[in-house]
DSSP file (Angstrom, degrees, kcal/mol; ACC not computed):
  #  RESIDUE AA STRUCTURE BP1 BP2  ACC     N-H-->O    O-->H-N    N-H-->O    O-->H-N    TCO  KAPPA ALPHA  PHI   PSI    X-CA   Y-CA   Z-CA
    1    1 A X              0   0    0      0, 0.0     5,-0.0     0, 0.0     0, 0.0   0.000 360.0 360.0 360.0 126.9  105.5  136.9  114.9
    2    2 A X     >  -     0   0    0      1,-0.1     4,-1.6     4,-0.0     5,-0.1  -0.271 360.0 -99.3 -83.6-160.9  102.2  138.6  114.0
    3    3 A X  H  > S+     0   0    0      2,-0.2     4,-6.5     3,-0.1     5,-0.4   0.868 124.4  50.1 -29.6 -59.8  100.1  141.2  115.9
    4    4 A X  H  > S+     0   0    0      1,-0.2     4,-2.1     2,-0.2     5,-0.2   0.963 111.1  54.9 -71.0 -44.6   97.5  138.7  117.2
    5    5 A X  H  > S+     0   0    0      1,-0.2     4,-1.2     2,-0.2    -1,-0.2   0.905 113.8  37.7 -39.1 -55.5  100.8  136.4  118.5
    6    6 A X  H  X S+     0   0    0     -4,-1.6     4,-3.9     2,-0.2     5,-0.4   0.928 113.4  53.2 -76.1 -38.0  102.5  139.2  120.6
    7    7 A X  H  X S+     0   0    0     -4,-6.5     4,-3.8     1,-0.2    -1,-0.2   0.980 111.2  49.1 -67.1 -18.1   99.3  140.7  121.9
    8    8 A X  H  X S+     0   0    0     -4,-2.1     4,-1.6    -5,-0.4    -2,-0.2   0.903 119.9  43.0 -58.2 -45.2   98.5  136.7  123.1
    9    9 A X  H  X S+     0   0    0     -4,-1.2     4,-2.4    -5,-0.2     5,-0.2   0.978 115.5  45.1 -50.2 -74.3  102.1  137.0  124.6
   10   10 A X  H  X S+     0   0    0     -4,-3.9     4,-4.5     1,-0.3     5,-0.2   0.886 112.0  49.9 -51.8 -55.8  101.8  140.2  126.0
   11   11 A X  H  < S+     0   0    0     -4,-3.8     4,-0.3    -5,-0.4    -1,-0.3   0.748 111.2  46.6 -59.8 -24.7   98.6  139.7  127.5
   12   12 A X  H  X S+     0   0    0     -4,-1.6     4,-2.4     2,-0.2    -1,-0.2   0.762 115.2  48.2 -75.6 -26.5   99.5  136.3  129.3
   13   13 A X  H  X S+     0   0    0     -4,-2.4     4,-4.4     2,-0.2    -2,-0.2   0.982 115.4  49.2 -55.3 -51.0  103.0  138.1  130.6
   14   14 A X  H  < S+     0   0    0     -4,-4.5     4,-0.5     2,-0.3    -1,-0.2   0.782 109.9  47.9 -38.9 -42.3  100.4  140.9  131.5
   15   15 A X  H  > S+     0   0    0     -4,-0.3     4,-2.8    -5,-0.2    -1,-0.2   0.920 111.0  50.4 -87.3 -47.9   98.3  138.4  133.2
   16   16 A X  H  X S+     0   0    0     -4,-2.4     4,-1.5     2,-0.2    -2,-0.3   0.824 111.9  49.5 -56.2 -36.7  101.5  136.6  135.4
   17   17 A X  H >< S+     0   0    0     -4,-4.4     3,-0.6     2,-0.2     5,-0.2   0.664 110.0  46.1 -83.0-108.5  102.7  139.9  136.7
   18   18 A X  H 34 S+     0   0    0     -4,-0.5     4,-0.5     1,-0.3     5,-0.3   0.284 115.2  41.4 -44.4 -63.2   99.7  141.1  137.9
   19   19 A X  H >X S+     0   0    0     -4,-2.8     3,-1.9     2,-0.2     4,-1.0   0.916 124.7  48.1 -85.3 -66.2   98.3  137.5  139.9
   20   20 A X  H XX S+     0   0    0     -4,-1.5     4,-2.5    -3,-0.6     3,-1.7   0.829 109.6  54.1 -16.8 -69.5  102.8  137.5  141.2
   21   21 A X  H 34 S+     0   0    0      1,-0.3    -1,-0.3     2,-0.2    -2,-0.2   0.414 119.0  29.1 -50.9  -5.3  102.2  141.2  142.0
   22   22 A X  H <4 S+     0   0    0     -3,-1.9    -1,-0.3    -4,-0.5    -2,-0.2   0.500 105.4  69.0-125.1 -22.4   99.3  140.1  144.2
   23   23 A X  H << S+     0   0    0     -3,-1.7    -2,-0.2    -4,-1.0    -3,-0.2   0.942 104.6  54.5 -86.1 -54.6  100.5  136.7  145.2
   24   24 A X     <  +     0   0    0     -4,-2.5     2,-0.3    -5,-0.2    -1,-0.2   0.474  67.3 116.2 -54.4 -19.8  103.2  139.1  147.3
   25   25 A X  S    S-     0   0    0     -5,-0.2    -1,-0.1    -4,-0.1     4,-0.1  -0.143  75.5-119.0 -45.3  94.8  101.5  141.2  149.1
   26   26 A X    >   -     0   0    0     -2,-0.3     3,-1.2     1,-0.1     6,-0.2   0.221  21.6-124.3 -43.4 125.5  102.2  140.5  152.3
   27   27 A X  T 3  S+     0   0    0      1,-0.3    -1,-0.1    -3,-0.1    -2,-0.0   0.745 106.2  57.8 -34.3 -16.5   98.8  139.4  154.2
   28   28 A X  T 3  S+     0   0    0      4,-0.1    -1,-0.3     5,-0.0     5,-0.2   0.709  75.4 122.6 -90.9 -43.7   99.5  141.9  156.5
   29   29 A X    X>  -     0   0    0     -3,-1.2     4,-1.8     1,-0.1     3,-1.2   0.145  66.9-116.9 -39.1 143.4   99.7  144.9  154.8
   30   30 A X  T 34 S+     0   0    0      1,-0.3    -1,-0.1     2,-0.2    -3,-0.1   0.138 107.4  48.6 -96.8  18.0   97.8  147.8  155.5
   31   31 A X  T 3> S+     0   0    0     -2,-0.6     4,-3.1     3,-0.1    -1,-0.3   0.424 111.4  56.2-101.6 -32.5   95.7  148.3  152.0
   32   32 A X  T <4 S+     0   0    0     -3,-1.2     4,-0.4     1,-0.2    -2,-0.2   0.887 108.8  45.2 -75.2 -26.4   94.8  144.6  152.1
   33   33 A X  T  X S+     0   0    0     -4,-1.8     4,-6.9     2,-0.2     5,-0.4   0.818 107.8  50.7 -40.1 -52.0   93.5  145.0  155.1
   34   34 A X  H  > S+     0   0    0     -5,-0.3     4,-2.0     1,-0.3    -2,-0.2   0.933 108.2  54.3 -72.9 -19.2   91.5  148.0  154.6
   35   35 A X  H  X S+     0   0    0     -4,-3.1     4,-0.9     2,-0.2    -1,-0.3   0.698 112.7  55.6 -83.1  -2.9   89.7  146.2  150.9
   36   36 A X  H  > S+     0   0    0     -4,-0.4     4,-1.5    -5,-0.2    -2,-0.2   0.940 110.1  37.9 -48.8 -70.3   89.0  143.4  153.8
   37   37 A X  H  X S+     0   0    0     -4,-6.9     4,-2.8     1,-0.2     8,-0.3   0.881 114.6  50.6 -37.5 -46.6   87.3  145.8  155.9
   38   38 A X  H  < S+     0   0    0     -4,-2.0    -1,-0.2    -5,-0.4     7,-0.1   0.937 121.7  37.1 -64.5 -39.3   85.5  147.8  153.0
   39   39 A X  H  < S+     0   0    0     -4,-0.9     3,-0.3    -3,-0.2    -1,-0.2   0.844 127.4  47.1 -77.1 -19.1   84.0  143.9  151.4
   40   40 A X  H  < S+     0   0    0     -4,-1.5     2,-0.7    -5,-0.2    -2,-0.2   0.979 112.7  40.3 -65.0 -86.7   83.7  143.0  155.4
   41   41 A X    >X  -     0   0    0     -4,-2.8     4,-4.5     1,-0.1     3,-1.1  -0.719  57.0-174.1 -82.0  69.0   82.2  145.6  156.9
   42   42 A X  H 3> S+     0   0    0     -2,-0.7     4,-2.3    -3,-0.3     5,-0.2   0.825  88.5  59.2 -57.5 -36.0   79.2  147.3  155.0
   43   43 A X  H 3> S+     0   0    0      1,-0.2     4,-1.1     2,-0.2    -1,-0.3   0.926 112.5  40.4 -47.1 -52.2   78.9  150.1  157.8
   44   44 A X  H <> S+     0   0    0     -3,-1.1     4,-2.0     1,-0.3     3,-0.4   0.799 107.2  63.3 -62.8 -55.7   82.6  151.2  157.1
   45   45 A X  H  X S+     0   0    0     -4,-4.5     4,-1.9    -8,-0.3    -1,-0.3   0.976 107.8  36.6 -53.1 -46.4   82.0  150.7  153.6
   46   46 A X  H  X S+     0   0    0     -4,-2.3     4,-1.8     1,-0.2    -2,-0.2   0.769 117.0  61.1 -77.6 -16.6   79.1  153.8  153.2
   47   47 A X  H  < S+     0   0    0     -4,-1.1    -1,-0.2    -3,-0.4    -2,-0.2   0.867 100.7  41.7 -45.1 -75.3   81.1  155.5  155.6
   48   48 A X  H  < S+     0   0    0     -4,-2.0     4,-0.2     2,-0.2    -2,-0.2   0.714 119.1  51.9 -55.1 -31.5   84.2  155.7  153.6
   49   49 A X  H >< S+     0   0    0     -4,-1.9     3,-3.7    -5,-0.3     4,-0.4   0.958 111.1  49.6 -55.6 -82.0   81.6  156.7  150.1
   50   50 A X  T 3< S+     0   0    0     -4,-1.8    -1,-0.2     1,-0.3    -2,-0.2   0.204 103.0  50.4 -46.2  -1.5   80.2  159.1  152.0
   51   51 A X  T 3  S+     0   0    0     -2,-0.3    -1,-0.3     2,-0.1    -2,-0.2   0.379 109.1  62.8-106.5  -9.4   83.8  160.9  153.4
   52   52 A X  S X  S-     0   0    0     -3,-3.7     3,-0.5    -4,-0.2     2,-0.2   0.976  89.4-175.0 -69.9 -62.9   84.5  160.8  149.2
   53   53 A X  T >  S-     0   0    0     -4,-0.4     3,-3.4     1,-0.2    -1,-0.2  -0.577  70.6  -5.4  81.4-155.9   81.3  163.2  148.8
   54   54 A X  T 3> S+     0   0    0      1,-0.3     4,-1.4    -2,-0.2    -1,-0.2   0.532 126.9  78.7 -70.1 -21.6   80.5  163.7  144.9
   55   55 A X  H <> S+     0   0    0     -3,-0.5     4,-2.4     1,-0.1     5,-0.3   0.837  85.8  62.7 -50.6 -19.4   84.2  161.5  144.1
   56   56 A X  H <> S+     0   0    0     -3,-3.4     4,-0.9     2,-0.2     3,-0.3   0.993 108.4  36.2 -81.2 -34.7   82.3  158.5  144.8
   57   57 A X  H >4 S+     0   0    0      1,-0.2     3,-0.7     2,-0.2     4,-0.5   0.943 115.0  56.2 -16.6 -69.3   79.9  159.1  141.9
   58   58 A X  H 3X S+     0   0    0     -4,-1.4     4,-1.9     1,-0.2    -2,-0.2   0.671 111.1  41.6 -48.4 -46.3   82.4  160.4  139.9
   59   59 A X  H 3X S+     0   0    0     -4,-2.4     4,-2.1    -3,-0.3    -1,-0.2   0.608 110.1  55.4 -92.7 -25.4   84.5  157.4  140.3
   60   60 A X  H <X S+     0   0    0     -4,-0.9     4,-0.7    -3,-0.7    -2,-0.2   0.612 108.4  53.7 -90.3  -7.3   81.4  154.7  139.9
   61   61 A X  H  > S+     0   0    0     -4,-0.5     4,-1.8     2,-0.2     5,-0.2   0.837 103.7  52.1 -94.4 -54.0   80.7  156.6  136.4
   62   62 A X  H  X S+     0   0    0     -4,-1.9     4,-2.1     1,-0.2     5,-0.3   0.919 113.3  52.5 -52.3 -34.2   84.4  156.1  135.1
   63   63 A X  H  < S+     0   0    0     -4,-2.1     4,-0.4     2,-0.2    -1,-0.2   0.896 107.4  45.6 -40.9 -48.8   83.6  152.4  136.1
   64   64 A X  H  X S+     0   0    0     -4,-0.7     4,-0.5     2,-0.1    -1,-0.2   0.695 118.0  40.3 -86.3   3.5   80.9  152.1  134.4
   65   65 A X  H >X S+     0   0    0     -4,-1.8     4,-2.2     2,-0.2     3,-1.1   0.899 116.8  50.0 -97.9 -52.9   82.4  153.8  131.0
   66   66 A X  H 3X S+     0   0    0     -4,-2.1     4,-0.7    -5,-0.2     7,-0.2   0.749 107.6  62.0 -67.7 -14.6   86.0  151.8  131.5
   67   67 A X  H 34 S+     0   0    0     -4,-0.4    -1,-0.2    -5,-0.3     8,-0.2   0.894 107.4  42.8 -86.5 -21.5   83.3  148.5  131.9
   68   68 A X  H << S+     0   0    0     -3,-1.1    -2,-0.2    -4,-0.5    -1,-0.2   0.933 118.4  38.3 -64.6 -58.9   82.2  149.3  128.4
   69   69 A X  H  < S+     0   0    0     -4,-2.2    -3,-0.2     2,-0.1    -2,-0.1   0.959 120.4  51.8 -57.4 -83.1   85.7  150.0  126.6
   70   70 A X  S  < S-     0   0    0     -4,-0.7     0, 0.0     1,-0.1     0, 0.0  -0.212  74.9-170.9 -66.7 123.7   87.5  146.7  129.0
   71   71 A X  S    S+     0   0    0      1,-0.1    -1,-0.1     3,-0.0     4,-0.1   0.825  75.7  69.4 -93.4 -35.6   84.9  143.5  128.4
   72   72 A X  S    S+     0   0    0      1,-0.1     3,-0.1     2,-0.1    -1,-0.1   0.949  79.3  88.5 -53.4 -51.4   86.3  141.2  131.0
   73   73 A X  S    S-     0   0    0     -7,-0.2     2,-0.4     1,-0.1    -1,-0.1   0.088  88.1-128.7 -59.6 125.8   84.8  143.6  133.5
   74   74 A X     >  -     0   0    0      1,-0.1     4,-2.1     2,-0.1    -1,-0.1  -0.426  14.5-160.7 -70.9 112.9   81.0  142.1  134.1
   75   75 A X  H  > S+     0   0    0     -2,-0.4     4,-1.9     2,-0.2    -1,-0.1   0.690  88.6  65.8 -40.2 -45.1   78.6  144.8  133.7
   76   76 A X  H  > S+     0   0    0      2,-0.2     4,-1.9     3,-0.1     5,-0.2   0.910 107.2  43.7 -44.3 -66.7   75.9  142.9  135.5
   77   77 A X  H >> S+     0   0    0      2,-0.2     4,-2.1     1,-0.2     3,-1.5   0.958 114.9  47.0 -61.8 -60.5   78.3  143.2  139.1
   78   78 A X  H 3X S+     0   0    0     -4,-2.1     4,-1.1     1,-0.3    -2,-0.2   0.876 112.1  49.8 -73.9 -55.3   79.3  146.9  138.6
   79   79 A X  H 3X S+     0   0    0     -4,-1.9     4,-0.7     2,-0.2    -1,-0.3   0.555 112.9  49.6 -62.8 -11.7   75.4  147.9  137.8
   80   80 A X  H XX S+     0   0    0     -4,-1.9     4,-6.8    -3,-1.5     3,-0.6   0.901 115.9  50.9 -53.3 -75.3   74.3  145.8  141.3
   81   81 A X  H 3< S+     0   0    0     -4,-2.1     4,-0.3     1,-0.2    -2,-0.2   0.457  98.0  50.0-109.8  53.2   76.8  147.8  142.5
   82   82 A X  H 3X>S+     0   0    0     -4,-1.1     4,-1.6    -5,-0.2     5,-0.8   0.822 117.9  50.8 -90.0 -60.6   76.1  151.2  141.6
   83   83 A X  H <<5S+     0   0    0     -4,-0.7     4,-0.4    -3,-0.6    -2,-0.2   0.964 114.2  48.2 -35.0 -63.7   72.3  150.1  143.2
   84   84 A X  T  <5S+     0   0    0     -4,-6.8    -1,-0.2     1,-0.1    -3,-0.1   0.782 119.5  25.6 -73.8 -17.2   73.9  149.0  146.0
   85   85 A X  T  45S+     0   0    0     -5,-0.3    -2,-0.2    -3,-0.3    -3,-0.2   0.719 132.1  34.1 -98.2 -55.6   76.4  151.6  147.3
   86   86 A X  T  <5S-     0   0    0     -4,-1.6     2,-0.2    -5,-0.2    -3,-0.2   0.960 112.1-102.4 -91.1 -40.3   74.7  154.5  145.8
   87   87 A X     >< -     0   0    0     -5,-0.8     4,-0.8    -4,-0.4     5,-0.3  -0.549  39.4 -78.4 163.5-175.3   71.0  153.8  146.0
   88   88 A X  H  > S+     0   0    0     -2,-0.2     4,-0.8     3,-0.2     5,-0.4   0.915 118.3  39.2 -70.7 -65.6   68.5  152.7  143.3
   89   89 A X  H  > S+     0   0    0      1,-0.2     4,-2.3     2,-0.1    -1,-0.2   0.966 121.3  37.2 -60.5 -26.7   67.7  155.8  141.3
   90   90 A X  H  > S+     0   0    0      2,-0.2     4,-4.1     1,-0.2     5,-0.3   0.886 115.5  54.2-102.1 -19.1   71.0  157.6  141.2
   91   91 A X  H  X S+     0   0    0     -4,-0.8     4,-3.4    -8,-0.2    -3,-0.2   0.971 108.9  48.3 -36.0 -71.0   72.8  154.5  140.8
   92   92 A X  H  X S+     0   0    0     -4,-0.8     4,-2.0    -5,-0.3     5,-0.2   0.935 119.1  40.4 -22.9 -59.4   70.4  153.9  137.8
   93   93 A X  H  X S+     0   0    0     -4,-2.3     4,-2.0    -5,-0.4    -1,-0.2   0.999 116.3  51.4 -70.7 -33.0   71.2  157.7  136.4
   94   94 A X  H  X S+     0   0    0     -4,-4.1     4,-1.1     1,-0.2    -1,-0.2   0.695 113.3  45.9 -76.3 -13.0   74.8  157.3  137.3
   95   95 A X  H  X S+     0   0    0     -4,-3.4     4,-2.5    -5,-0.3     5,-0.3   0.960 108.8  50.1 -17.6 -82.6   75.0  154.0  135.4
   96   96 A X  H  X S+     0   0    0     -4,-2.0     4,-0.9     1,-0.2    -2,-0.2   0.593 113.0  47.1 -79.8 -11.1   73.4  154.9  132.7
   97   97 A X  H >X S+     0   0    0     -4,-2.0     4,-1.4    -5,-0.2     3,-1.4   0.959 113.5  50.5 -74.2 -56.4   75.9  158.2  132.3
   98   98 A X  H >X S+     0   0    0     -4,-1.1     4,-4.3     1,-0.3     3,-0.7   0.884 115.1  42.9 -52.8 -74.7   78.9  156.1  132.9
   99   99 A X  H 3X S+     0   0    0     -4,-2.5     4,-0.9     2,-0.2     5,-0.3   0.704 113.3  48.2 -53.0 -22.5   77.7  153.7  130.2
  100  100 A X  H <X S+     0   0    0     -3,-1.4     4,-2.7    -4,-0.9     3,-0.3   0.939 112.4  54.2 -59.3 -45.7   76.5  156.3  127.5
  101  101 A X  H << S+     0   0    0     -4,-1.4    -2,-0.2    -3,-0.7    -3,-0.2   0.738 113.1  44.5 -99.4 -42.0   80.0  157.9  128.1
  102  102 A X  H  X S+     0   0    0     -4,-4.3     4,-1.1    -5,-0.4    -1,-0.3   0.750 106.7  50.4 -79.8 -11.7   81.4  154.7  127.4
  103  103 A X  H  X S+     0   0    0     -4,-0.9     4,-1.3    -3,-0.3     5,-0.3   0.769 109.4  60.4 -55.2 -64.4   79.6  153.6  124.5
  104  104 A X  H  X S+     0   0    0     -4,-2.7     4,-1.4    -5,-0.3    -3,-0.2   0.788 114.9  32.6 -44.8 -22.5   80.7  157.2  123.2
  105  105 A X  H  > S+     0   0    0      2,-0.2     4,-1.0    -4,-0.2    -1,-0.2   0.851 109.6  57.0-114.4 -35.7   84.4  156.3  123.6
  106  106 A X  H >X S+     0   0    0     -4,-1.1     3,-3.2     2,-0.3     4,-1.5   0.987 112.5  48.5 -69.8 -98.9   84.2  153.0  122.9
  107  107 A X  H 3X S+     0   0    0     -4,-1.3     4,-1.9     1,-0.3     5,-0.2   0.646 115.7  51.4  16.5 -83.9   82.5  154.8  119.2
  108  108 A X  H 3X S+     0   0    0     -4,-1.4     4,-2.7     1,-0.3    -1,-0.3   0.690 105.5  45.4 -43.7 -39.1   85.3  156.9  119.3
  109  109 A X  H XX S+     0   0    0     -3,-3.2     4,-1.2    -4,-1.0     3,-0.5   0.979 111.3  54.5 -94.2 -51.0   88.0  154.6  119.6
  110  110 A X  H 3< S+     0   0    0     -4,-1.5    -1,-0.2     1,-0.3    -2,-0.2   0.814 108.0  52.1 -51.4 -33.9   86.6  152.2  116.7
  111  111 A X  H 3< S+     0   0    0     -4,-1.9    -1,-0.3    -5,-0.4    -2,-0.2   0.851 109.6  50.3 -59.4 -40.4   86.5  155.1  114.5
  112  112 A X  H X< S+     0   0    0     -4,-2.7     3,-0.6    -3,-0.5     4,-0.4   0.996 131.6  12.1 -49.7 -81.0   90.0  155.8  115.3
  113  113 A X  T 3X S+     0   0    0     -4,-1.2     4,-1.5     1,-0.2    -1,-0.2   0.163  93.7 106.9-100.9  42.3   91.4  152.7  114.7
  114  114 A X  H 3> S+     0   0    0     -5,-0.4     4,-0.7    -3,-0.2    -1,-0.2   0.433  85.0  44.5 -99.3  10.3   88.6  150.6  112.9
  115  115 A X  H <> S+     0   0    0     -3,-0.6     4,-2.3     3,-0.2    -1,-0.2   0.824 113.3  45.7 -89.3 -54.7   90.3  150.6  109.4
  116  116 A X  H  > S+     0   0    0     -4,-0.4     4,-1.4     1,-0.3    -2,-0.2   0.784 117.9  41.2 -66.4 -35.9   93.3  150.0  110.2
  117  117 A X  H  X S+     0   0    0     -4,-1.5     4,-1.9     2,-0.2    -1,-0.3   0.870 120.6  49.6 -95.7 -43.8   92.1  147.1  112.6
  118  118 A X  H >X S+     0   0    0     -4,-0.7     4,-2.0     2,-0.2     3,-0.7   0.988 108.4  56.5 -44.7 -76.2   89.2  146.0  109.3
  119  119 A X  H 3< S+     0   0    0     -4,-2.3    -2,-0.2     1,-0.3     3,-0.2   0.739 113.2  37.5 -16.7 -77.3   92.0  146.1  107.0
  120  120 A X  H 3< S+     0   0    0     -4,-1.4    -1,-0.3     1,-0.2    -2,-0.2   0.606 125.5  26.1 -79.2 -36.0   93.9  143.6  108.8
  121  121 A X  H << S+     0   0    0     -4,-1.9     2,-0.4    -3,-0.7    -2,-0.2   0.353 106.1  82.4-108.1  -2.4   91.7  141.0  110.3
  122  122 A X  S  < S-     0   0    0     -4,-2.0     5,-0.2    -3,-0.2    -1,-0.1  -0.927  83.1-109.9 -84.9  89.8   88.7  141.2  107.6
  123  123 A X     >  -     0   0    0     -2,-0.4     4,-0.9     3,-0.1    -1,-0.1   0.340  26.8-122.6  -0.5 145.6   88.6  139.7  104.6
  124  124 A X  H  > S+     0   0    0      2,-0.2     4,-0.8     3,-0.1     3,-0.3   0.992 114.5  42.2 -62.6 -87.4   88.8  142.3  101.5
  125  125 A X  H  4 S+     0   0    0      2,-0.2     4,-0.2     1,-0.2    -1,-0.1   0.591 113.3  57.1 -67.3  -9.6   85.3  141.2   99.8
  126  126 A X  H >> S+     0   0    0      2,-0.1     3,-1.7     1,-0.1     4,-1.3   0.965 112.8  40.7 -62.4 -83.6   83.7  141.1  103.6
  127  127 A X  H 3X S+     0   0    0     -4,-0.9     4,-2.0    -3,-0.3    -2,-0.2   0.532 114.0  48.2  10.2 -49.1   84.7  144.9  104.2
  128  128 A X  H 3X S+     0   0    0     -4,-0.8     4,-1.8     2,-0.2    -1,-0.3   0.713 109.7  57.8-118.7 -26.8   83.8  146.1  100.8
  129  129 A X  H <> S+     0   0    0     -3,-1.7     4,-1.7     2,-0.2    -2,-0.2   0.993 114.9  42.5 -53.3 -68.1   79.9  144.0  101.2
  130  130 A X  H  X S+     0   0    0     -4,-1.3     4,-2.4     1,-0.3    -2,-0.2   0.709 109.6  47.1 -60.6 -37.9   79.5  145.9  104.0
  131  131 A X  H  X S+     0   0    0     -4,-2.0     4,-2.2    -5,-0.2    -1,-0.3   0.938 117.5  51.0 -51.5 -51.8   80.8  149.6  102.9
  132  132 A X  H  X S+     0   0    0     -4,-1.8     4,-1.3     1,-0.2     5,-0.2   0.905 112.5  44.6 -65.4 -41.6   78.5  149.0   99.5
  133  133 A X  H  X>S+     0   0    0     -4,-1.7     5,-2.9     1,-0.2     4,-1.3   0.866 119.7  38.0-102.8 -33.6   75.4  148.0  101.7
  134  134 A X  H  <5S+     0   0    0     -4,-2.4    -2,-0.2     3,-0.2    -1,-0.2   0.949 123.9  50.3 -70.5 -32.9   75.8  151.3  104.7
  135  135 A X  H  <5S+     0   0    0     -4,-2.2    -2,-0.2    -5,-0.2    -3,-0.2   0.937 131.1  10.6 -81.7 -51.2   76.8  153.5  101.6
  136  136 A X  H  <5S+     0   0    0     -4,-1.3    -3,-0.2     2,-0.1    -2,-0.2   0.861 137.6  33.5-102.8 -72.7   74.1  152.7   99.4
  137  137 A X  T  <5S-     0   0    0     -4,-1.3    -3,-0.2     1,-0.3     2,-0.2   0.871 107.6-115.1 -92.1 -41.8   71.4  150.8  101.3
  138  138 A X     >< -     0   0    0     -5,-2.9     4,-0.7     1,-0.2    -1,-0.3  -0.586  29.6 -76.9 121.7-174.4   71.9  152.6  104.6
  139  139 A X  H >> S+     0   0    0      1,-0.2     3,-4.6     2,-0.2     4,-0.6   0.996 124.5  64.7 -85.0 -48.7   73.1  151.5  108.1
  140  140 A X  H >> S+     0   0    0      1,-0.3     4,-1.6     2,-0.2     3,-0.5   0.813  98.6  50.6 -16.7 -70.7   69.4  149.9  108.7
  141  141 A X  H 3> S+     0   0    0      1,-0.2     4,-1.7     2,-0.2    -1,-0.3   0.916  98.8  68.5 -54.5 -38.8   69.7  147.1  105.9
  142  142 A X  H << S+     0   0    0     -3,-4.6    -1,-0.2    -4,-0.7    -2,-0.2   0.964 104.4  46.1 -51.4 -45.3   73.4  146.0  107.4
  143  143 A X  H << S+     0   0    0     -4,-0.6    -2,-0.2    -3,-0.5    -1,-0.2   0.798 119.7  36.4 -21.8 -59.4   71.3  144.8  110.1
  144  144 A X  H  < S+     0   0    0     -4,-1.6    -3,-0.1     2,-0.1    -2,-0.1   0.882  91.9  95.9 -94.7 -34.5   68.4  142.9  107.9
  145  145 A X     <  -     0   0    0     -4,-1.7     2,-0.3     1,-0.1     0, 0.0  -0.073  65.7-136.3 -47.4 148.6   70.1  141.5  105.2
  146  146 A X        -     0   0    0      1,-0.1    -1,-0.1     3,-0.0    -2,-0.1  -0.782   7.6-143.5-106.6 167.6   71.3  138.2  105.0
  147  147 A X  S    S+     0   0    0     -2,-0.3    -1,-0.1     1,-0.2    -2,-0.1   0.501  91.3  60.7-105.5  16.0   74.7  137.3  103.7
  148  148 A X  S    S+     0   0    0      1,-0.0     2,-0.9     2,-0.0    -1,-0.2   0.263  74.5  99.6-122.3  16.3   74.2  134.5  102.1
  149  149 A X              0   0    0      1,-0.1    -3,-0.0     0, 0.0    -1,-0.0  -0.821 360.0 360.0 -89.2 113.6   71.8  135.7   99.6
  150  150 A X              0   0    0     -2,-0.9    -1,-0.1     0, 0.0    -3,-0.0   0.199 360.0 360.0-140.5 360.0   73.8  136.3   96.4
C-alpha cells in the first residue's frame, strides 16, 4: 500500500470518528448547549470574548496561522470573523499577524519536509528544471518562464 493510499485511509477513518464522535453527543449536554448559546446569542457571545481579555486575540491569531497550514479551513469565514468579534482594525492587524505567522510555518514546514515530499511525488527531470532555473536564473524567472519552451 503506498503513502498516498494509507493517508486516503487514514484520513477517511479520521473523517468517520470525528462526524460518530459528534453524532453522540447527547443533545443535551452542557458544551453543546453553551456553542448554541455563543452562535445564538451575540450578547453572550462578546461577553464571553471579553471575560477571555487578551486570550481572545491570542486565540483568533492561532486561527488564523493553523487556517494557513490546515486548507479545508476557509479563510474568507475566519477573516469576517476576526472583523466581526474583534472589530475592524484589530481584527485586520490580528489577521494579518495570525496569517504572516502562518505563512512563516507553513515556509518552515515545506522546507523541512519538501525534498523528501519532491523526491517522491515529482517527476526527476521536473525537480531538476526547476532547481537549474532558481539556481541559475533566480526565483523570479520560475515564475515567468514557460515550460513548454524547449
Amino acid at each position: 500500500m503506498s503513502a498516498r493510499t494509507r493517508s486516503t485511509v487514514g484520513l477517511g477513518f479520521g473523517t468517520i470518528g470525528v462526524a460518530g464522535g459528534i453524532w453522540w453527543i447527547p443533545p443535551d449536554s452542557p458544551a453543546l448547549l453553551f456553542v448554541v448559546r455563543l452562535y445564538s446569542n451575540h450578547v453572550f457571545l462578546h461577553d464571553r470574548l471579553q471575560a477571555l481579555g487578551w486570550l481572545a486575540p491570542a486565540l483568533f491569531v492561532l486561527l488564523q496561522a493553523f487556517q494557513v497550514i490546515i486548507s479545508p479551513i476557509p479563510g474568507e469565514a475566519t477573516g469576517l470573523l476576526g472583523g466581526y468579534l474583534l472589530g475592524l482594525p484589530p481584527g485586520f492587524i490580528y489577521s494579518t499577524v495570525g496569517l504572516t505567522i502562518g505563512t512563516m510555518a507553513a515556509f518552515a514546514i515545506g522546507r523541512w519536509l519538501g525534498a523528501a515530499v519532491v523526491a517522491r511525488d515529482v517527476p526527476n527531470h521536473v525537480a531538476e528544471r526547476f532547481l537549474f532555473i532558481g539556481r541559475t536564473e533566480g526565483a523570479i524567472l520560475a515564475f515567468t518562464s514557460n515550460p513548454q519552451e524547449d
